[in-house]
C-alpha positions as CSV (number, residue, x, y, z in Angstrom):
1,X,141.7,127.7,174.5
2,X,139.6,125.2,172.7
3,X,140.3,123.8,168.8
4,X,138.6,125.5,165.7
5,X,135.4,123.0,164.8
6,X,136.1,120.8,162.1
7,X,133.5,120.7,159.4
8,X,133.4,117.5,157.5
9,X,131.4,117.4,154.4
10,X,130.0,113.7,153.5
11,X,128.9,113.0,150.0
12,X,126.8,110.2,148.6
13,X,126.9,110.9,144.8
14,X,124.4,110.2,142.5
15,X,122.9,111.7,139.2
16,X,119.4,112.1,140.3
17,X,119.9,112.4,144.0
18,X,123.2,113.3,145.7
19,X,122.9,113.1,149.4
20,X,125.1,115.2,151.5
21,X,125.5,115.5,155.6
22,X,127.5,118.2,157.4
23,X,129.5,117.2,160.5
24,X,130.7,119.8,163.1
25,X,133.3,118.2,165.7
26,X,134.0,121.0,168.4
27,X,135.5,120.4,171.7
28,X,135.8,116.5,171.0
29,X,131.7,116.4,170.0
30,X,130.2,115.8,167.1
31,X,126.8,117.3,166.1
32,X,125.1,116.8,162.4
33,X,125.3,120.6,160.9
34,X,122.7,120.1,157.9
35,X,122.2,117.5,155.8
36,X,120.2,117.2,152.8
37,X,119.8,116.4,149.0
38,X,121.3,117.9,145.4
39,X,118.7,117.2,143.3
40,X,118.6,117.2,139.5
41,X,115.5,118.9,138.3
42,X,116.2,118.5,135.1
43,X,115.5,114.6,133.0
44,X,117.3,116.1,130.2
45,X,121.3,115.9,129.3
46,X,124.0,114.4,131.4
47,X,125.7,117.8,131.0
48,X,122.6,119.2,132.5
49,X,122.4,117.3,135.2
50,X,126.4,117.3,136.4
51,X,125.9,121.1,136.2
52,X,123.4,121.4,138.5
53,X,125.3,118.8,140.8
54,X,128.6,120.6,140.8
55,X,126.2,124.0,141.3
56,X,124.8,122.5,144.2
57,X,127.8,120.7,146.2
58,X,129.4,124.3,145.3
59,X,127.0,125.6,147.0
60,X,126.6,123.7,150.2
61,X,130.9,123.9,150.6
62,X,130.5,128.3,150.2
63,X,127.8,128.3,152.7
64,X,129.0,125.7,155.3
65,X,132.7,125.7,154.7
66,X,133.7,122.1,155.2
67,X,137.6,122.1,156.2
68,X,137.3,117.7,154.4
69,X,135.1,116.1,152.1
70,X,134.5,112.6,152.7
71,X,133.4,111.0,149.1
72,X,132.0,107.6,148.7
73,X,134.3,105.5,146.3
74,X,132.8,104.5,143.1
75,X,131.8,100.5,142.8
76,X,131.3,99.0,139.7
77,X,129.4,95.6,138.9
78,X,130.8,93.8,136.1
79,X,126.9,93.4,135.1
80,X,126.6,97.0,135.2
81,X,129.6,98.8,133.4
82,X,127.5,101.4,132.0
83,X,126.7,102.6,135.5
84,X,130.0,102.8,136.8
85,X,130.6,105.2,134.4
86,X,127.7,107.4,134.4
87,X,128.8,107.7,138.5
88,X,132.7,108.7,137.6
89,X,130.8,111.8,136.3
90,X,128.9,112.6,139.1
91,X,132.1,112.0,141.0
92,X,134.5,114.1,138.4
93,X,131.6,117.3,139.4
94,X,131.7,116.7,143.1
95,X,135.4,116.7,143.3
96,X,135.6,119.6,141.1
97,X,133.5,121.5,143.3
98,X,135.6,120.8,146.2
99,X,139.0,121.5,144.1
100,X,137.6,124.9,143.1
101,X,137.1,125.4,147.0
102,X,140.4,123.9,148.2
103,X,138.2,121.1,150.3
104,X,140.8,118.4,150.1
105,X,138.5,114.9,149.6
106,X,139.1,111.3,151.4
107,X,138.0,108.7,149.1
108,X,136.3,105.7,151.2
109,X,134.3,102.5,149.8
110,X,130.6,101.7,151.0
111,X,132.0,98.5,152.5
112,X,134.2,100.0,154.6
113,X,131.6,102.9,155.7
114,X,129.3,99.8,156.6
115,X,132.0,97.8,158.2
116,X,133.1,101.0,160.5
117,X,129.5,101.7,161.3
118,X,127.8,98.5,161.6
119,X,130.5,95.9,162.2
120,X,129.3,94.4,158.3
121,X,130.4,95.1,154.8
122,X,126.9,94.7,154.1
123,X,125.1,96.1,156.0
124,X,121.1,97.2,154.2
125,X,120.1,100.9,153.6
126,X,117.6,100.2,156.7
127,X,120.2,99.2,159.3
128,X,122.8,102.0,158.1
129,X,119.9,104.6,158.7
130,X,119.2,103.0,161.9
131,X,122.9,103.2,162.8
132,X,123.5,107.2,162.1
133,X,120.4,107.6,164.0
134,X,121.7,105.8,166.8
135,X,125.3,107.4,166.0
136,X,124.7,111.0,165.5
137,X,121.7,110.8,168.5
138,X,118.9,111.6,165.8
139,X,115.3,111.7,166.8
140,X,114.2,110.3,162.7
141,X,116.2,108.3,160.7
142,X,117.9,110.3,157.5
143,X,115.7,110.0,154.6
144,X,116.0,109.3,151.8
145,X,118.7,106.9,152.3
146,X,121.1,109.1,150.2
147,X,121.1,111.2,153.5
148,X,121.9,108.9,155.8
149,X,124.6,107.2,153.8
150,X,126.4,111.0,153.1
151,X,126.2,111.2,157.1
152,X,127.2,107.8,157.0
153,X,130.5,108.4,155.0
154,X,131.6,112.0,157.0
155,X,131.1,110.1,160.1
156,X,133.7,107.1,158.9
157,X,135.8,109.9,158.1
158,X,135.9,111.3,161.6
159,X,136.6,108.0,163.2
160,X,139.4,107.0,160.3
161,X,141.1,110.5,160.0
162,X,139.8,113.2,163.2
163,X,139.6,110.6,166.1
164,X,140.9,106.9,164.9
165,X,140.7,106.3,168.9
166,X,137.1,106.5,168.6
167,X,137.0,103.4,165.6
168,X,133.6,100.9,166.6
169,X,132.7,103.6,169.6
170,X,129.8,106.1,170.0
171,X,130.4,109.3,169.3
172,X,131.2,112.0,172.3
């Protein structure tokens, strides 16, 4: 008798855009599920807009029931205080969403996700898409980038937490 699929739900937040990718792993393969984009349609408040995030990531974890969330850490430029904190709201919503659901969440930062995917810290947005083609056996490359970095961040999850065997290896 084979495993249950494990579902793991990566999130790249944002306040306009909030990418997302779905991972199924099932007998030792992974396959993307869905991914897409939360978007904001409204310009308006920052209530507004962390309402319709939360609405939207609440969404997503009801219909594809995620067993993790894999939840890119916040990084904050000491240039750029302001929008550190304007992304700890984003984040506060998200992880809300998956508290309301039980979804525990894995917290990782984008230079790790780049390191465990690329073999650099700092790695471009062009060479990350190319990698989770590459990776998850895509025919495009995620776009937006928000995509491919949500993918990005479920897949360093499965290597980190599901199969650490499979660290700097192609997926099965």
């Amino acid at each position: 008798m084979s495993a249950p699929a494990v579902r793991i739900l990566g999130v790249d937040p944002g306040l306009n855009i909030t990418g997302y990718g779905v991972l199924q792993v099932e007998s030792g393969r992974v396959s993307t599920l869905e991914a897409g984009v939360v978007r904001g349609k409204t310009k308006q408040s920052l209530s507004a807009r962390l309402v319709e995030i939360r609405s939207g990531v609440a969404d997503v974890i009801a219909s594809l029931k995620p067993s993790a969330m894999a939840l890119e850490q916040l990084y904050s430029h000491y240039k750029h205080p302001r929008t550190a904190i304007l992304m700890g709201h984003a984040r506060g919503v998200i992880c809300l969403a998956a508290a309301e659901a039980e979804v525990p969440v894995m917290h990782y930062s984008a230079t790790q996700v780049k390191r465990i995917l690329t073999g650099s810290g700092r790695a471009p947005k062009g060479q990350m898409q190319l990698a989770i083609r590459r990776e998850l056996g895509l025919a495009e490359v995620p776009d937006p980038p928000d995509v491919a970095d949500a993918l990005a961040i479920a897949l360093c999850h499965y290597y980190l937490q599901v199969r650490p065997d499979r660290v700097g290896k192609r997926p099965a």
